[in-house]
C-alpha positions in Angstrom: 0.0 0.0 0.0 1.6 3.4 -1.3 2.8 5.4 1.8 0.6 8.6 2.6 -1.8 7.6 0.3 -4.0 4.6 1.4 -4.6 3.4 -1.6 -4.4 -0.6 -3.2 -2.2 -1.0 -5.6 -3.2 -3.2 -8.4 -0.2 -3.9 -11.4 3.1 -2.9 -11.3 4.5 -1.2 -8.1 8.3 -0.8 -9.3 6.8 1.9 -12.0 8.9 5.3 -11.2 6.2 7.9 -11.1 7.4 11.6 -12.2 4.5 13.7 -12.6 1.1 14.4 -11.9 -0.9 15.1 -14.9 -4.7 15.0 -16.1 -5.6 12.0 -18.3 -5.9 13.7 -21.5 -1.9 14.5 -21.1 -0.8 11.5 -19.4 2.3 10.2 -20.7 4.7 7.3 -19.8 5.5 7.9 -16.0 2.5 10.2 -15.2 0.5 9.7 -12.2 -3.9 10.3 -13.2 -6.9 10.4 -11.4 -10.4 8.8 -12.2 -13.5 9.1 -9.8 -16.3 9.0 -12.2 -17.3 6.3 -14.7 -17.7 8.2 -17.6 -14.1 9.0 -17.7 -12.9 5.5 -18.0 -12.6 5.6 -21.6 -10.3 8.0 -21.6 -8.1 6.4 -18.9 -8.2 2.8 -20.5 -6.5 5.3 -23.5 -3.8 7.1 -21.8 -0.3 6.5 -22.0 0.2 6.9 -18.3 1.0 4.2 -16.0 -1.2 5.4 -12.9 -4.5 6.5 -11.9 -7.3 6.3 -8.8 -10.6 4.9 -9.0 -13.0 3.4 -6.4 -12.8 0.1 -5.1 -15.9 -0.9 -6.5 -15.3 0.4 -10.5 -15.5 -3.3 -12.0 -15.2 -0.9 -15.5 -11.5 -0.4 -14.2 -10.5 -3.7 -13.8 -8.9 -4.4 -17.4 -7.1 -0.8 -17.7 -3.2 -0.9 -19.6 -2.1 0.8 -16.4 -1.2 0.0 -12.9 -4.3 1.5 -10.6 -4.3 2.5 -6.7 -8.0 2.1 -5.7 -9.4 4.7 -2.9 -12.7 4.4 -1.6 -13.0 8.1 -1.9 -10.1 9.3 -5.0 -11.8 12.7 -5.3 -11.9 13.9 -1.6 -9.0 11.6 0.0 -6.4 10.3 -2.4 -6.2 13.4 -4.7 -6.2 16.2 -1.6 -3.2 14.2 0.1 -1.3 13.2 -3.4 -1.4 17.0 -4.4 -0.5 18.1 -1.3 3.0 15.3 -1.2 3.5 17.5 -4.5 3.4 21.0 -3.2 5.2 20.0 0.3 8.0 19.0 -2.4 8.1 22.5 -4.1 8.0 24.1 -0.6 10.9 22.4 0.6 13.6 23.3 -2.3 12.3 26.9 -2.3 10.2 27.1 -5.2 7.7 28.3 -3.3 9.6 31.3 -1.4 9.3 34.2 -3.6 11.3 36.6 -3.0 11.4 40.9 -3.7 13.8 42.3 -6.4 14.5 45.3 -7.7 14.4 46.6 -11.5 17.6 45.6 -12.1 16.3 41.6 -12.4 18.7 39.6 -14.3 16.3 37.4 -15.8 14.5 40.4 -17.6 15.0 41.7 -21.0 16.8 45.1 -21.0 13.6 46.7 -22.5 11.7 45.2 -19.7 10.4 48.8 -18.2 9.3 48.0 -14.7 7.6 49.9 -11.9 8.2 50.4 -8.2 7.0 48.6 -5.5 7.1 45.5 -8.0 7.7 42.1 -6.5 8.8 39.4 -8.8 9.5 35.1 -7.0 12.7 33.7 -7.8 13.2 32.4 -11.4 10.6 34.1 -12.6 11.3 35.7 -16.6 9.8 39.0 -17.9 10.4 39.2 -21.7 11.2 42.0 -24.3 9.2 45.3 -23.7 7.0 44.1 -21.5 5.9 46.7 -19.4 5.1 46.3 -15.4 3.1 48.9 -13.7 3.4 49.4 -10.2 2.6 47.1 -6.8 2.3 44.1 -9.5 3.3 40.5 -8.1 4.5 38.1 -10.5 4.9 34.3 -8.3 8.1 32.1 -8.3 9.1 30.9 -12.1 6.3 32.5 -13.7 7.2 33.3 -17.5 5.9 36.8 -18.7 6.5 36.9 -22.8 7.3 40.3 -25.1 5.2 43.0 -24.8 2.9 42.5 -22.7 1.2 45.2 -20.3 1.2 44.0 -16.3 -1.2 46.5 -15.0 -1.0 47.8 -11.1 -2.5 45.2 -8.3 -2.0 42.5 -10.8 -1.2 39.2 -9.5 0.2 36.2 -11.7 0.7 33.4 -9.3 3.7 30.8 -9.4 5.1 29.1 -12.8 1.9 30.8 -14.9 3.4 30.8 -18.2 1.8 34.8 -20.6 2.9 34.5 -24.0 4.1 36.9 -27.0 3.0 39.6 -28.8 1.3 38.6 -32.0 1.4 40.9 -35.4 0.9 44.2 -33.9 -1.1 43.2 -30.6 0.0 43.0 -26.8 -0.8 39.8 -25.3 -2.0 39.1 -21.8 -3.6 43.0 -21.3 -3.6 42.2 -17.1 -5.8 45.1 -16.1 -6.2 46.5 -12.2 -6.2 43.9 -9.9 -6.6 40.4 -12.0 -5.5 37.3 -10.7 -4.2 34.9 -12.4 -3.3 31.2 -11.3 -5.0 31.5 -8.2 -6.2 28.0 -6.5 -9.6 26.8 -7.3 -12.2 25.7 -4.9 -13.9 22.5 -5.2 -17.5 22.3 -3.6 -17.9 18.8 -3.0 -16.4 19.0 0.9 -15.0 21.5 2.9 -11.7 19.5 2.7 -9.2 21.6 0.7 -7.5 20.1 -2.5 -4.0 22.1 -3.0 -4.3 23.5 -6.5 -0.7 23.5 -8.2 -1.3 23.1 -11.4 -0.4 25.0 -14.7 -2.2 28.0 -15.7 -0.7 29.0 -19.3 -2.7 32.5 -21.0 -2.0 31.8 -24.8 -0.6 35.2 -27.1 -3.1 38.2 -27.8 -5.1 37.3 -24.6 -7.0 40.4 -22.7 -8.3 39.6 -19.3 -9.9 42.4 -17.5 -10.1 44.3 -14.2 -10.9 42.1 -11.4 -11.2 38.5 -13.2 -9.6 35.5 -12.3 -8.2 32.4 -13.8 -7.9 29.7 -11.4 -5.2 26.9 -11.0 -6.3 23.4 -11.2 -5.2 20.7 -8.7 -4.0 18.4 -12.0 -4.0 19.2 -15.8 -4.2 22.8 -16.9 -5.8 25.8 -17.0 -5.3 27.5 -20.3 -6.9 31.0 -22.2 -6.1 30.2 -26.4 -4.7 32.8 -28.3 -6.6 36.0 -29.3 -9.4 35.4 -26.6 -10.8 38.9 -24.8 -12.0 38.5 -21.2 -13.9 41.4 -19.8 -14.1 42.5 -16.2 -14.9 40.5 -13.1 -15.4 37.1 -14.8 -14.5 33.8 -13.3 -12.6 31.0 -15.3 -12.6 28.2 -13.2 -9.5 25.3 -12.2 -9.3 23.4 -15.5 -11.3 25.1 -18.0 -10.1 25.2 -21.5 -11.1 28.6 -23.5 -10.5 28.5 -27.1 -9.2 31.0 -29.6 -11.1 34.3 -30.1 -13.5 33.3 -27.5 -15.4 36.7 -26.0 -16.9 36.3 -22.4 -18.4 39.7 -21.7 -18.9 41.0 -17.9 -19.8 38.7 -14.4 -19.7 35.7 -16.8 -19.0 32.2 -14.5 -17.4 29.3 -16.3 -17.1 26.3 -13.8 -14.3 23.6 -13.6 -12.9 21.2 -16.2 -15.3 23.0 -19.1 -14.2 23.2 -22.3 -15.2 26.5 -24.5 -14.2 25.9 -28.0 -12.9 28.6 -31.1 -15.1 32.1 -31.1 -17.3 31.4 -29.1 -19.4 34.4 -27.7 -20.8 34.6 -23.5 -22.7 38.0 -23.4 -22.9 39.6 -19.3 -23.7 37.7 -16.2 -23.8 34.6 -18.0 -22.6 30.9 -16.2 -22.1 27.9 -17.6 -21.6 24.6 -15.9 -18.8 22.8 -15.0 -17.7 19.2 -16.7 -19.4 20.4 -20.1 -18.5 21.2 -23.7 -19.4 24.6 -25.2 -18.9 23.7 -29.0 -17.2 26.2 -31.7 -19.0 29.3 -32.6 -21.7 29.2 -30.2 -23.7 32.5 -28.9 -24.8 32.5 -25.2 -27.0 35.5 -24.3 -26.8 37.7 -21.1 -28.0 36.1 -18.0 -27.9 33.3 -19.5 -27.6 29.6 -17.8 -25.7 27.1 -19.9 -25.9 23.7 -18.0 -25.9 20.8 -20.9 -23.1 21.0 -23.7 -23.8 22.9 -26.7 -23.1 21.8 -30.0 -21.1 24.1 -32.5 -22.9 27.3 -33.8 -26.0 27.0 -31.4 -27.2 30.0 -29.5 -28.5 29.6 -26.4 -30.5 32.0 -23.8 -32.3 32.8 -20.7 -32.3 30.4 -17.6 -31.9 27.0 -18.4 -30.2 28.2 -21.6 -32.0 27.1 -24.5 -32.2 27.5 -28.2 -33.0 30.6 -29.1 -36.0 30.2 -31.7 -37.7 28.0 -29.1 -37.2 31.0 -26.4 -38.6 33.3 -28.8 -41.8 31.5 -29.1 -42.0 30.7 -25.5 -41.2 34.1 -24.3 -44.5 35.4 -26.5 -46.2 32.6 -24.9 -44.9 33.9 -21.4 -46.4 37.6 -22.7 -49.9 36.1 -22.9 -50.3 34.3 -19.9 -52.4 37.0 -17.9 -55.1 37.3 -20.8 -54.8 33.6 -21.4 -55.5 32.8 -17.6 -58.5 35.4 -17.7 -60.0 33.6 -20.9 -59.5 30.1 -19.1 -61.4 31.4 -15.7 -64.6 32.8 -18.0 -64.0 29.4 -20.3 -64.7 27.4 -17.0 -67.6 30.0 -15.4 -69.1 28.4 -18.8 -68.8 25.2 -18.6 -70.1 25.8 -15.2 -73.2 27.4 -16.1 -73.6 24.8 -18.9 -73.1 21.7 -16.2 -75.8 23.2 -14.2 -78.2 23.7 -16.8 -77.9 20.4 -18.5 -78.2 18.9 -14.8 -81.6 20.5 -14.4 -83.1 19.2 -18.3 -82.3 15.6 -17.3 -85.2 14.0 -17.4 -85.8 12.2 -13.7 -86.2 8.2 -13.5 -89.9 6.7 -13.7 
């Protein structure tokens, strides 16, 4: 039984395990995770040579990969494997940032910087990139050229911004955005270290006041060319797709995947676990919360397609006068009951 982790191990236990990855990137020597069935398929196809599941998944019993069964992987196994992770980091300094001035040797010499700046050891700011004060950029982040680090930004440890494209800035940070922060999970108040990658793709915008969380495996990632406004939420593992719009107080919840140009209008949400396919149109206040197929557009609370809305919103319109004309429809029949009642005709 694997030390720390209290798991059973079923296959071969001399495998050297070197990182922790999601199984859509699993690779010889990867460590996964599994706690629901439907994502057996994909780990009876990974190249990795570990994962979690429950003692009782029969489905998991003929997978190409060694498996540690947990009777709880989500809460138990995957909180306290993350966490042997991130001790590791912690203890050969990784994890201590530390305060530098202007003058940082592993920034370009066009790298125009601003006081009060703090910038974690290893950490690389690229080719006119410009840092505007009281920014904090974590331990081993990599900032690429030209970019524009507004004030009160935050871009948490080994997030990886990358280059300008044609004539754009990528990664416009604005006041106070955080990027790579952990993720919550709301499935227990236990807390599952997030240390994942984040990785913001060239030509990306994100707003004042958003966030783009870390995920506990895998990656978070924003595609190139996508514009995120102020105050939205993209949650531990989501994967936004190129030229993808998300307009103000929009929500997207964990492991979701938002494919190519894909437009989210204001105060919109969508669902964690789902697929939003390419081109689709999601309307404000909107509540996505099944996956879309490409080009749909969807609206209103649950989201739905919009020409079926449309009729049901005239429908919705009506439904004073059509309850009036149903009460006198009734007083009618009423009237009628009675008066047939009283022509019956009594038994001789």
């Amino acid at each position: 039984m694997p030390i720390g982790l209290g798991c059973r191990l079923e296959g071969d236990g001399d495998i050297e395990i070197v990182r922790i990855a999601s199984l859509k990137q699993a690779q010889p020597g990867d460590l996964s995770f599994v706690a629901n069935a439907r994502y057996l398929r994909q780990m009876a196809a990974t190249q990795g040579v570990g994962g979690h599941s429950r003692h009782h998944d029969r489905d998991a019993s003929a997978l190409p990969c060694a498996v540690l069964r947990a009777d709880d992987p989500y809460l138990g196994v995957r909180a306290r494997r993350v966490a042997l992770r991130a001790d590791g980091a912690a203890r050969d300094g990784r994890g201590s940032p530390e305060r530098r001035s202007p003058a940082m040797p592993r920034s370009a010499p066009t790298c125009p910087i601003g006081p009060f700046v703090t910038v974690g050891a290893g950490a690389s700011i690229g080719a006119r990139t410009i840092v505007y004060p009281h920014a904090v950029i974590g331990p081993g982040a990599r900032i690429g050229d030209d970019c524009v680090i507004h004030a009160h930004v935050s871009i948490r440890e080994r997030v990886v911004v990358g280059n300008r494209v044609d004539r754009f800035r990528t990664a416009r940070c604005s006041a106070a955005t955080a990027t790579g922060s952990p993720g919550r999970r709301t499935a227990s108040h236990l807390k599952i270290p997030q240390h994942a990658d984040v990785v913001i793709e060239d030509d990306v915008e994100i707003g004042a006041n958003s966030t783009v969380d870390r995920p506990a495996i895998g990656e978070t990632r924003i595609r190139a060319g996508t514009k995120i406004d102020n105050l939205v939420h993209v949650a531990h593992g989501v994967t936004v797709g190129r030229r993808v719009l998300l307009a103000a107080q929009v929500g997207i919840a964990g492991s979701t995947v938002i494919d190519d140009d894909v437009m989210v209008a204001g105060q919109s949400g969508i669902t964690g676990h789902i697929e939003v396919g390419r081109g689709v149109k999601v309307g404000a206040k909107s509540a996505v919360l099944q996956s879309v197929d490409a080009g749909g557009v969807r609206h209103r609370i649950p989201a739905f397609e919009h020409a079926e809305w449309r009729k049901a919103s005239i429908v919705f319109r009506s439904l004073p006068s059509m309850k009036k004309r149903i009460e006198e429809l009734e007083q009618k029949i009423a009237e009628l009951e009675e008066k047939l009642a009283a022509c019956q005709i009594p038994d001789r």
